[in-house]
C-alpha positions as CSV (number, residue, x, y, z in Angstrom):
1,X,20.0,28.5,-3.1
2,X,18.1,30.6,-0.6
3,X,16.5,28.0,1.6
4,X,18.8,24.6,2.8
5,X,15.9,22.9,3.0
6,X,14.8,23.3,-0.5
7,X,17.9,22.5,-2.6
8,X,16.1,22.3,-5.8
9,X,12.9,25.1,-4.9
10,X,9.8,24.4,-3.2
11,X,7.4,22.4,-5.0
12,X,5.4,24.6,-7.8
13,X,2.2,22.4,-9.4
14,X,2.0,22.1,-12.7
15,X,-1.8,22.8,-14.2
16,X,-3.4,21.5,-17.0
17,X,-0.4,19.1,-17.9
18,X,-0.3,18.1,-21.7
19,X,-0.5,14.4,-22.3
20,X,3.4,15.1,-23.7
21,X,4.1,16.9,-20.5
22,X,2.5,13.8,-18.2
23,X,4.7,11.2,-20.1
24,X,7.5,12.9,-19.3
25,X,6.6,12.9,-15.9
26,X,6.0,9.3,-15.6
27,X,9.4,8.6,-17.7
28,X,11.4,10.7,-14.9
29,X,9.4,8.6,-12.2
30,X,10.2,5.4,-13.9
31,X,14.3,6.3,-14.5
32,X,14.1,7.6,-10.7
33,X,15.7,4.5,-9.3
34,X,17.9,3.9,-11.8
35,X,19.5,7.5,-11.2
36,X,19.3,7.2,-7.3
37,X,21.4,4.3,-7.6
38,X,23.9,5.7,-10.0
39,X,24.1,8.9,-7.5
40,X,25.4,6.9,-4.5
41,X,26.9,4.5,-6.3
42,X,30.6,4.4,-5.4
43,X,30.4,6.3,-2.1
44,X,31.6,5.0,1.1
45,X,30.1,4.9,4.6
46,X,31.2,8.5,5.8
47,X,29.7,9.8,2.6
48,X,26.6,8.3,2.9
49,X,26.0,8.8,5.9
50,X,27.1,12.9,5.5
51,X,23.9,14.9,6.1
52,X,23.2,17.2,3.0
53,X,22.4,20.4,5.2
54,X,23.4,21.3,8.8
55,X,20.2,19.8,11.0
56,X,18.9,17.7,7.4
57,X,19.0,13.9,6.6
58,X,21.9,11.9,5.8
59,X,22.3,10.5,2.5
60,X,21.5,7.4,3.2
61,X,17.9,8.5,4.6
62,X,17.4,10.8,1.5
63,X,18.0,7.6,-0.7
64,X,15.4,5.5,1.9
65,X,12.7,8.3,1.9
66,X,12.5,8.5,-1.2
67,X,11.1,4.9,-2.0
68,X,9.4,4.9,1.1
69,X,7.2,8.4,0.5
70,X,6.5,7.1,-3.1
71,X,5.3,3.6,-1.5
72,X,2.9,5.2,0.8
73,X,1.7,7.6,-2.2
74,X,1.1,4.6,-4.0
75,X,-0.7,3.1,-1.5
76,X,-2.9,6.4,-0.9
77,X,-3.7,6.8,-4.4
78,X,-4.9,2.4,-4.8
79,X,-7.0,3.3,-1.3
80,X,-8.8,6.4,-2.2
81,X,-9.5,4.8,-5.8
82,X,-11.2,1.6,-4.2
83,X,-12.6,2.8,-0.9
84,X,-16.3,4.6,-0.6
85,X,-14.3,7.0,2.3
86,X,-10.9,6.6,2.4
87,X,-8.8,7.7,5.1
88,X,-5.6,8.9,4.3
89,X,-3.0,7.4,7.3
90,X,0.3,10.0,7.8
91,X,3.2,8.6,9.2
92,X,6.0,10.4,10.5
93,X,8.9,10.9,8.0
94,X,11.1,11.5,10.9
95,X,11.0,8.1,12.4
96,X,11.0,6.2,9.2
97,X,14.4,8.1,8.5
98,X,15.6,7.2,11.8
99,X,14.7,3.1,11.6
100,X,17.0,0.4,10.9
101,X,16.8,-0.4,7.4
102,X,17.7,3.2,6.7
């Protein structure tokens, strides 16, 4: 790995997807939770709670972003398909990781 901050690679887009290729993308969205839980499953406080680079997020906000940016894209996506201009509202990834229920 090159880059801490990418552990798996920067993000690459895929272009003119198959309808094969987008069901397999929906299928690894859909088992996402399942495997997140599986992943921490077993680990105890000091663990979780172990940052997964020097200066990156704990554990336990990686498992609490992950939800949380998939929420808001969900959101985005229901907003721009029913509003005549939608605006698209950031929020700070940062402080989301650092809140309470993280």
């Amino acid at each position: 790995m090159s880059d801490p901050r990418y552990p798996v690679g920067k993000y690459v887009a895929e272009e003119n997807l198959s309808d094969a290729r987008r069901s397999e993308l929906i299928s690894q969205i859909a088992e996402a939770p399942a495997k997140l839980r599986a992943a921490v499953k077993g680990l105890d406080e000091k663990q979780i709670d172990t940052p997964y680079r020097d200066g990156g997020w704990t554990v336990r906000q990686v498992a609490h972003h992950l939800p949380d940016s998939h929420m808001n894209a969900f959101v985005r996506f229901k907003l721009a398909l029913t509003e005549d201009c939608p605006t698209i509202k950031p929020y700070s990834e940062k402080l989301w990781a650092d809140l309470a229920d993280t």
